[in-house]
C-alpha atoms as an extended CHARMM CRD file, in Angstrom:
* protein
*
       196  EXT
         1         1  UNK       CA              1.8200000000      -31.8200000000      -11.8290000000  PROA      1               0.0000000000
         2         2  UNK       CA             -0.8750000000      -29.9140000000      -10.2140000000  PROA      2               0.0000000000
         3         3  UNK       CA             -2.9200000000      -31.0820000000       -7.5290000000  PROA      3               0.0000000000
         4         4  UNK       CA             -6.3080000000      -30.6840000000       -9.6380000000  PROA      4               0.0000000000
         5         5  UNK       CA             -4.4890000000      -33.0060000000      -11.9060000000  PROA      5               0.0000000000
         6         6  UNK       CA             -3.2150000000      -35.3900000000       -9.8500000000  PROA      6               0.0000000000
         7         7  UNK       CA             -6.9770000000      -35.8580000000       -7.9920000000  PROA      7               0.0000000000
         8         8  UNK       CA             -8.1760000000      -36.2860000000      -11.2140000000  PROA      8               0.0000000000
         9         9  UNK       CA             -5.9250000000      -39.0120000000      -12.2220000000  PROA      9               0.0000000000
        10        10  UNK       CA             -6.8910000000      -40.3180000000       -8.6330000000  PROA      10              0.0000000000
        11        11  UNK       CA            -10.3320000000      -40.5850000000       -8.9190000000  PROA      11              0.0000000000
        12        12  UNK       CA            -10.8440000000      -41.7800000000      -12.8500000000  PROA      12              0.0000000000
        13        13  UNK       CA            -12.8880000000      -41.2480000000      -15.4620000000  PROA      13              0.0000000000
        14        14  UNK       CA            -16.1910000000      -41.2290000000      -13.3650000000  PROA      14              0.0000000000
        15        15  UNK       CA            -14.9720000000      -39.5100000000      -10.2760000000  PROA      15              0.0000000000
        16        16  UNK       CA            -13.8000000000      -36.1900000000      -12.5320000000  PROA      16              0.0000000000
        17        17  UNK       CA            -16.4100000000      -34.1430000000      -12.7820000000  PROA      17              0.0000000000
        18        18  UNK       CA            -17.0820000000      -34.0220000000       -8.9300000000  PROA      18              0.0000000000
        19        19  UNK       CA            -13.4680000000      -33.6800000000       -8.2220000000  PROA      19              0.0000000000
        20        20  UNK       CA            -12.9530000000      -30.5600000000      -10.6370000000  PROA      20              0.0000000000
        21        21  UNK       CA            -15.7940000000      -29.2890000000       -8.9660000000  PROA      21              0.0000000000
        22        22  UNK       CA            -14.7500000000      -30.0500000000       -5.6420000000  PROA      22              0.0000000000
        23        23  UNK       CA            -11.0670000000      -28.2490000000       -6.0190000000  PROA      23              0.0000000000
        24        24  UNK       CA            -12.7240000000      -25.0980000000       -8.1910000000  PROA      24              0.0000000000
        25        25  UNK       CA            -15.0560000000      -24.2090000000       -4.7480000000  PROA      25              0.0000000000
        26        26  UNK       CA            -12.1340000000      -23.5710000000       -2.9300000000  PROA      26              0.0000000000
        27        27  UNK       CA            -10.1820000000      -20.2380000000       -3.3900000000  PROA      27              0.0000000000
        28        28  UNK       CA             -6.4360000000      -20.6880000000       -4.6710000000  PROA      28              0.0000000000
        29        29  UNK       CA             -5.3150000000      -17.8260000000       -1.8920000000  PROA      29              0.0000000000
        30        30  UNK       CA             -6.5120000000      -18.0450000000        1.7600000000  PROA      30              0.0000000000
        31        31  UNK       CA             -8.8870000000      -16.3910000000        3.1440000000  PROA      31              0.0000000000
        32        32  UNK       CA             -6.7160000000      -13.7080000000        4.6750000000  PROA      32              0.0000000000
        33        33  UNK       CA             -5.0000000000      -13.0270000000        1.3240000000  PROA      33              0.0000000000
        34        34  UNK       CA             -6.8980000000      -12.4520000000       -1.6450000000  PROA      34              0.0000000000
        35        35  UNK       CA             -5.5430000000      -11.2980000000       -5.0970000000  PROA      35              0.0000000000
        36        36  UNK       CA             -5.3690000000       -7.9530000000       -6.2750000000  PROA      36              0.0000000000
        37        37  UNK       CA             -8.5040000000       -6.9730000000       -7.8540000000  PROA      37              0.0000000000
        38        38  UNK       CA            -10.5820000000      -10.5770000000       -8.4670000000  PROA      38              0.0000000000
        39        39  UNK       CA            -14.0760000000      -11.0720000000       -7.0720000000  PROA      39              0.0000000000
        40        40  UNK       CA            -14.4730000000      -11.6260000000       -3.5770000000  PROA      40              0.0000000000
        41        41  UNK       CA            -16.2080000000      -14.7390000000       -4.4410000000  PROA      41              0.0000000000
        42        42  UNK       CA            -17.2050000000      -16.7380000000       -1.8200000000  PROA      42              0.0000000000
        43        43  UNK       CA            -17.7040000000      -14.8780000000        1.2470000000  PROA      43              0.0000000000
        44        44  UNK       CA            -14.2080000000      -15.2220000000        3.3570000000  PROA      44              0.0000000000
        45        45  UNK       CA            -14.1360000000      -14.5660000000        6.6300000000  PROA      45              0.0000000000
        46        46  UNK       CA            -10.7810000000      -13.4960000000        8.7860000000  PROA      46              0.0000000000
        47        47  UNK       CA             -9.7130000000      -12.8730000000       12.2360000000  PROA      47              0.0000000000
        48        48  UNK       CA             -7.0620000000       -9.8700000000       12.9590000000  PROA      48              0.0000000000
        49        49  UNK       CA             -6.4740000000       -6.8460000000       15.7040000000  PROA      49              0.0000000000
        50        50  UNK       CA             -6.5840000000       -3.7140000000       14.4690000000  PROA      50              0.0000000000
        51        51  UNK       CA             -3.9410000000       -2.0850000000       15.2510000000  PROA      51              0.0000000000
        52        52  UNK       CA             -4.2550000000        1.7370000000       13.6270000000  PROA      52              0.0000000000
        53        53  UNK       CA             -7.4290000000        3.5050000000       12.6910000000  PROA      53              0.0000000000
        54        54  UNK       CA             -6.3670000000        6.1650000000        9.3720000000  PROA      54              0.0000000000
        55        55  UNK       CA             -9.6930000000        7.7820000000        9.4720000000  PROA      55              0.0000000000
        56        56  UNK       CA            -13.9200000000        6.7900000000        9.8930000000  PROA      56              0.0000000000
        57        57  UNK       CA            -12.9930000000        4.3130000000        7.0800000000  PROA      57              0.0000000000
        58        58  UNK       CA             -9.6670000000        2.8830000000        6.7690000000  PROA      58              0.0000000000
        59        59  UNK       CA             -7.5410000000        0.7020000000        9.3470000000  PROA      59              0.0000000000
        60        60  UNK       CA             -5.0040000000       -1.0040000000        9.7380000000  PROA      60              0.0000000000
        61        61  UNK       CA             -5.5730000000       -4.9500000000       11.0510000000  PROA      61              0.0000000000
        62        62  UNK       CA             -2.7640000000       -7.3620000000       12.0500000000  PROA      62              0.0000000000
        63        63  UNK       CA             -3.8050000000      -10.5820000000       10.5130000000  PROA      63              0.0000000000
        64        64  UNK       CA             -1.1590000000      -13.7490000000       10.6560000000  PROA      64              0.0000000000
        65        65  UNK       CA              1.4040000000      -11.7850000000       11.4910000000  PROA      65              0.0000000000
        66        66  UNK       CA              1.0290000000       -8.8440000000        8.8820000000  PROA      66              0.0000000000
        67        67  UNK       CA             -0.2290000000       -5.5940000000        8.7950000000  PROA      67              0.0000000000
        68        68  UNK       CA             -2.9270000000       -4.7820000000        5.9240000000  PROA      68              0.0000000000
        69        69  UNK       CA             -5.1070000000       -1.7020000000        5.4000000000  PROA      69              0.0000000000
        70        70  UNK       CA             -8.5070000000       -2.0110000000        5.4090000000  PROA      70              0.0000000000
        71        71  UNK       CA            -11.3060000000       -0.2840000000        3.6280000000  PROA      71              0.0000000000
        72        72  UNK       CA            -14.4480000000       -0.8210000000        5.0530000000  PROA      72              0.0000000000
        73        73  UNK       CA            -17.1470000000       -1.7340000000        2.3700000000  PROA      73              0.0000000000
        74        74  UNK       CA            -20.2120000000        0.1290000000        1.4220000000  PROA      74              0.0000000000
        75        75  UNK       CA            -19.3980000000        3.8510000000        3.6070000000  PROA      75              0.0000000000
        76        76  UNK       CA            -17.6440000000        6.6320000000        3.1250000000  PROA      76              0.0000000000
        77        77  UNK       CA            -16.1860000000        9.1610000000        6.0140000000  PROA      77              0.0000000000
        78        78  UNK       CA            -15.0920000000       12.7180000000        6.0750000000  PROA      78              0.0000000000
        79        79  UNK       CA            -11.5900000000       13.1420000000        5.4510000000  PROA      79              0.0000000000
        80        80  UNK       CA             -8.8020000000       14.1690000000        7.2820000000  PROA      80              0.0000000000
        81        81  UNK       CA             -6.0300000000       15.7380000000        6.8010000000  PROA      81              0.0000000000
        82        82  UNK       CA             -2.9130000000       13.4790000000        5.6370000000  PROA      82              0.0000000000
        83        83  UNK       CA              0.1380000000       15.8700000000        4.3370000000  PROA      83              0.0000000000
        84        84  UNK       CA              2.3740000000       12.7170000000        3.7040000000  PROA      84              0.0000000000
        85        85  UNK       CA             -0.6740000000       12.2460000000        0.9410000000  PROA      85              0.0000000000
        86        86  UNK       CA             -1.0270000000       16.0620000000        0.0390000000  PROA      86              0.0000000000
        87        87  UNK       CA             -3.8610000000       16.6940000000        1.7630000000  PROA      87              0.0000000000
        88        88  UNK       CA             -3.3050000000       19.3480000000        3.9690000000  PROA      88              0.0000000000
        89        89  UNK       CA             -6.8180000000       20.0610000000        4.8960000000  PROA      89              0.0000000000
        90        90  UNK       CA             -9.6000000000       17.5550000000        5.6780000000  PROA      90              0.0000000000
        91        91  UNK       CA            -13.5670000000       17.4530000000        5.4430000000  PROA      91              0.0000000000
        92        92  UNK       CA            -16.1190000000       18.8180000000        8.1580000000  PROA      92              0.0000000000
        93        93  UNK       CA            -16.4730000000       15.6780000000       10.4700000000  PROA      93              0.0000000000
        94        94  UNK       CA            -13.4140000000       14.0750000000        9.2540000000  PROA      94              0.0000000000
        95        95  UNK       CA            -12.0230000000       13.9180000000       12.8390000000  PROA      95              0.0000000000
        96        96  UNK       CA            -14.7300000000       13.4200000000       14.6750000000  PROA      96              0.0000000000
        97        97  UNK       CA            -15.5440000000       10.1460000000       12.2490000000  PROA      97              0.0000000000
        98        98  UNK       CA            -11.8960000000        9.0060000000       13.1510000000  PROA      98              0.0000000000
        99        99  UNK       CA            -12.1080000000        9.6780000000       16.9610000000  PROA      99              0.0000000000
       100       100  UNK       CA            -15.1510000000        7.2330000000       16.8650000000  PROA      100             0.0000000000
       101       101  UNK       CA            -13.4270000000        4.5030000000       14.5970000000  PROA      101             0.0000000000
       102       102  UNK       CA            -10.4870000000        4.8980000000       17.3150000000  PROA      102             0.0000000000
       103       103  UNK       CA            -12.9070000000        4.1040000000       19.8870000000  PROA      103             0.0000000000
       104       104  UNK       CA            -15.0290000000        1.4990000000       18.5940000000  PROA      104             0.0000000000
       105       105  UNK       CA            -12.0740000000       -0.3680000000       16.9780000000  PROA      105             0.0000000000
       106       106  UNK       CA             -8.1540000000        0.2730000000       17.5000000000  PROA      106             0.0000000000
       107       107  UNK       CA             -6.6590000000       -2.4720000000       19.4570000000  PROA      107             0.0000000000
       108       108  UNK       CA             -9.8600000000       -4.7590000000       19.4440000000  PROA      108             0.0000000000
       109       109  UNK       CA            -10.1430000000       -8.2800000000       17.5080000000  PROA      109             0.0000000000
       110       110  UNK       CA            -12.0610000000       -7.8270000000       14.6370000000  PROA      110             0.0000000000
       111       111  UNK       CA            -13.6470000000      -10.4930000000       12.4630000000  PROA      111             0.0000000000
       112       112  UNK       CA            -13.0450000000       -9.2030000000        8.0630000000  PROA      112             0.0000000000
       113       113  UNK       CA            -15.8860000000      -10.3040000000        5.8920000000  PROA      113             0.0000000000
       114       114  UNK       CA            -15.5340000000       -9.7530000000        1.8830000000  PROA      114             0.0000000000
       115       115  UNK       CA            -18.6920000000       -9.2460000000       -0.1310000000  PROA      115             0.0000000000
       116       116  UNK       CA            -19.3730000000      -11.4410000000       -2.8940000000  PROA      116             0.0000000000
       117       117  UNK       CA            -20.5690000000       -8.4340000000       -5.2230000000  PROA      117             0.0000000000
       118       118  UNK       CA            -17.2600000000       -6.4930000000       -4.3210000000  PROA      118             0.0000000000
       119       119  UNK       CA            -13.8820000000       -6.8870000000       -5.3520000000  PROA      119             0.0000000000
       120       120  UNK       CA            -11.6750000000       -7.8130000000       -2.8990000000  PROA      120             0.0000000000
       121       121  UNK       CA             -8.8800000000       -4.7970000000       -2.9260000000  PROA      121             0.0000000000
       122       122  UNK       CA             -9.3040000000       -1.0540000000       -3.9960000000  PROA      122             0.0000000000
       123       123  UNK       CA             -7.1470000000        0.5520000000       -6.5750000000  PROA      123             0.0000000000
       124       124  UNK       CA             -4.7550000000        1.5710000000       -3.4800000000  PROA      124             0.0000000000
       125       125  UNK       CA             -4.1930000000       -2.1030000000       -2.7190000000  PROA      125             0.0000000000
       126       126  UNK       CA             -6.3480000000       -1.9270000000        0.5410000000  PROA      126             0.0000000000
       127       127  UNK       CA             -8.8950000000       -4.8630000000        0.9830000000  PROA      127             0.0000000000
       128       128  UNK       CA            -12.1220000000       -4.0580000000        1.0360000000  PROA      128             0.0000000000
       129       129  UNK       CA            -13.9570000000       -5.7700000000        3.7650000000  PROA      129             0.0000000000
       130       130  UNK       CA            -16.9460000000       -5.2050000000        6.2000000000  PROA      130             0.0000000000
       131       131  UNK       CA            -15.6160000000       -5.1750000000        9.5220000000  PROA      131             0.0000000000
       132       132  UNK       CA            -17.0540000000       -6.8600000000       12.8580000000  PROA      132             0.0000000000
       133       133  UNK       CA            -16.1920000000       -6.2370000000       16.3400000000  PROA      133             0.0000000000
       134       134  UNK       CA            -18.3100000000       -7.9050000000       19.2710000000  PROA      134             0.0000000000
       135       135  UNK       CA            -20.8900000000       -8.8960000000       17.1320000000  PROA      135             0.0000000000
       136       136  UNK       CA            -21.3170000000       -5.5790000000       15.9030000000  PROA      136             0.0000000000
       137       137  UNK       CA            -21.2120000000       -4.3870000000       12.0210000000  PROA      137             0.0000000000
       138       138  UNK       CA            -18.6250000000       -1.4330000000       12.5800000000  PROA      138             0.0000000000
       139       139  UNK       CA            -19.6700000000        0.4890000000        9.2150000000  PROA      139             0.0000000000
       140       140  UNK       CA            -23.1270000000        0.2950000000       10.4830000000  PROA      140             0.0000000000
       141       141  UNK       CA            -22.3080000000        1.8010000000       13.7570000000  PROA      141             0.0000000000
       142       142  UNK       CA            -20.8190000000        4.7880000000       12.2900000000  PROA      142             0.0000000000
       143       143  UNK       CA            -23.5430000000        5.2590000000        9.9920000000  PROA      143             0.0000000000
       144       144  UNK       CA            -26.0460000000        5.0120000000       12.5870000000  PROA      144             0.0000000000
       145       145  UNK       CA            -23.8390000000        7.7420000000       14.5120000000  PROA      145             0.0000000000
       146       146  UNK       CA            -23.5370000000       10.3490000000       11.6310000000  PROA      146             0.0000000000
       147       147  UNK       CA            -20.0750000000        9.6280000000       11.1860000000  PROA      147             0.0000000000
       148       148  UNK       CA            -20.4590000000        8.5390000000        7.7100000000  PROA      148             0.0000000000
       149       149  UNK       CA            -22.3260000000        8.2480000000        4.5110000000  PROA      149             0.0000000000
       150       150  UNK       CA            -23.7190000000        5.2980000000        2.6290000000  PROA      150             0.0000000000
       151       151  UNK       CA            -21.6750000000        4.6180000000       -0.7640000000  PROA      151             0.0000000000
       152       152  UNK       CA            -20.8240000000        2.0190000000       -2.9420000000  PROA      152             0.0000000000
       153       153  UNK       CA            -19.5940000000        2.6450000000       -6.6270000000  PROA      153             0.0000000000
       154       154  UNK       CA            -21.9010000000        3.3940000000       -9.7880000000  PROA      154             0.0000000000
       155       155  UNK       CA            -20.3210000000        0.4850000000      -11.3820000000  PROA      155             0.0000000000
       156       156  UNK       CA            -20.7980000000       -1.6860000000       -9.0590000000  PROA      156             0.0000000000
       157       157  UNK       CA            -23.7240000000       -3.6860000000       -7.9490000000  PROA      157             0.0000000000
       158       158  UNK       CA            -25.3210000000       -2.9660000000       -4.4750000000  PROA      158             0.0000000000
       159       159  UNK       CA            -23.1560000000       -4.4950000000       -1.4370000000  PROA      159             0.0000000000
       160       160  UNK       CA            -25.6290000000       -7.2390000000        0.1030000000  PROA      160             0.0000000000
       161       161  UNK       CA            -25.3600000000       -4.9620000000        3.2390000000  PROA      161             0.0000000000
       162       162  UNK       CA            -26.5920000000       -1.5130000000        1.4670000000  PROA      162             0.0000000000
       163       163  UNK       CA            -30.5190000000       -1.0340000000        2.5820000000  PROA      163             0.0000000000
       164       164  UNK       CA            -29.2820000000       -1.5670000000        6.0560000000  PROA      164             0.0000000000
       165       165  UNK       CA            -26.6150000000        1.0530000000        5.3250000000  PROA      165             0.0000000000
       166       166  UNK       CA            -29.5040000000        3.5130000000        3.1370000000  PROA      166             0.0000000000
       167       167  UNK       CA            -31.5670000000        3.2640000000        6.3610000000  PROA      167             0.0000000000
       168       168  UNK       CA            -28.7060000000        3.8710000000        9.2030000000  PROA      168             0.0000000000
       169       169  UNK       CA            -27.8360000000        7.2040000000        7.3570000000  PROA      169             0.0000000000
       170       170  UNK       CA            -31.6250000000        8.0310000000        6.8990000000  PROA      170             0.0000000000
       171       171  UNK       CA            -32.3200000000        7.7240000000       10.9820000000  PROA      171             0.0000000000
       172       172  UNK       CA            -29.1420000000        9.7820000000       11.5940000000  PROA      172             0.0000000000
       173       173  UNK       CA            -29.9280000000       12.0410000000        8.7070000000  PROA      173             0.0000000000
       174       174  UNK       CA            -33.1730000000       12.5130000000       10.5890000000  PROA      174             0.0000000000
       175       175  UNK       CA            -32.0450000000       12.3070000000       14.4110000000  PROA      175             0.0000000000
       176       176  UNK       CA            -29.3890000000       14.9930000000       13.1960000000  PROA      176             0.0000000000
       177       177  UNK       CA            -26.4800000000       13.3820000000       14.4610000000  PROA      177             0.0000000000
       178       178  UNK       CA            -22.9930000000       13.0090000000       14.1250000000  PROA      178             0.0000000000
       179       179  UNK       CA            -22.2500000000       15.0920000000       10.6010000000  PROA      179             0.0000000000
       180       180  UNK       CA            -25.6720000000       15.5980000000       10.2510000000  PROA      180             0.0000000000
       181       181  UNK       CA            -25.6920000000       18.4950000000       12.8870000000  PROA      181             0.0000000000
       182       182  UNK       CA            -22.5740000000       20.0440000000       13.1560000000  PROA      182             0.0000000000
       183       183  UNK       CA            -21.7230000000       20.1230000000        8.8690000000  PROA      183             0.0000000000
       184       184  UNK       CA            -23.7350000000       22.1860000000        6.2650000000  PROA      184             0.0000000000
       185       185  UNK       CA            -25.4260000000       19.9210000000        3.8050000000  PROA      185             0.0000000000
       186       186  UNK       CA            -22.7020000000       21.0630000000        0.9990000000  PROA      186             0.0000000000
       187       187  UNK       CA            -19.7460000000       19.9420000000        3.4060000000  PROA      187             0.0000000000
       188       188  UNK       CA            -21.1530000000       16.6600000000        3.7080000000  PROA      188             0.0000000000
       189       189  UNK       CA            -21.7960000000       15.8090000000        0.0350000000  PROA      189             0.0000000000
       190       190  UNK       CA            -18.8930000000       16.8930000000       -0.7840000000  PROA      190             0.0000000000
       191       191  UNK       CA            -17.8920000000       14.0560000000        0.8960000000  PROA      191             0.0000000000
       192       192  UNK       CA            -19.5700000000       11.1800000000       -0.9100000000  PROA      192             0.0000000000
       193       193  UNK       CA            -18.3750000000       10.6680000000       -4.0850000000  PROA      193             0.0000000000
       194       194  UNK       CA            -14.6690000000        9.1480000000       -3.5410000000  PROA      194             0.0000000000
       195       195  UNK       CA            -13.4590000000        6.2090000000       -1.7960000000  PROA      195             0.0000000000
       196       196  UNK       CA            -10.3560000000        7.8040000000       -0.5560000000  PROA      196             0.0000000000
């Protein structure tokens, strides 16, 4: 017998309602372990140390004793190259974007928020999830240093975070930093439209 069943049984007739309702706010996986693909429904917060940086938007993060990648929500960065993936070249910017994810983030304790309007993995498995360290928003920081660009999927509604994110890139679109000054405009678009 479930445990939504047995409460209910519990409580009676007249307790029901708020029981169900009580048991259905909660999330059947922990925080740190959400299913493949469902809604990111309610925010979840977790703690972990990241403990590889892939490139200016994808790390790795030890949480409870394993290792998950991590996509950060609502960016995109230059590529780099990965020949175990069959990418043997990578974007303009692409390594600078990761040396400044290295610095900003491998090693540190990171706090990983979901969005509520985002699912909660990719297609590659990877959870999706902005990512905090000291109090700072990490995807705006490399937005605000040209290492990225804004993006969230077509089919998607806006991430709550996204008109801080439009504005970051704007300023460094307009400070000419990061990407902004040492890529040609095509190089950089080129970059926006995966999630790769």
């Amino acid at each position: 017998m479930t445990l939504r069943l047995r409460l209910i049984r519990a409580a009676g007739a007249v307790g029901a309602t708020a029981t169900i309702a009580a048991c259905s706010a909660h999330p059947a996986t922990s925080p740190g372990t959400p299913s493949r693909g469902a809604s990111a429904s309610p925010v979840t917060r977790t703690t972990g140390r990241v403990t590889a940086v892939i490139d200016g938007d994808t790390v790795r993060v030890l949480v409870r004793g394993h290792e998950h990648s991590v996509r950060l929500i609502g960016l995109n960065a230059p590529e780099i190259p990965h020949p175990r993936y069959g990418k043997s070249t990578g974007q303009c910017g692409g390594q600078a974007a990761r040396r400044y994810a290295d610095q900003l983030l491998y090693g540190k304790t990171v706090v990983l928020t979901t969005d509520p309007r985002e699912a909660a993995t990719d297609r590659y498995g990877r959870w999706l999830r902005y990512v905090t360290v000291d109090g700072t928003d990490a995807g705006l920081d490399l937005l605000k240093a040209g290492h990225a660009m804004e993006y969230h999927p077509r089919s998607s509604q806006a991430e709550q975070r996204r008109a801080h994110y439009v504005a970051a890139q704007t300023t460094a679109q307009r400070q000419r930093v990061g990407q902004w000054v040492t890529c040609r405009v095509d190089q950089v678009t080129k970059a926006a439209p995966g999630h790769g």
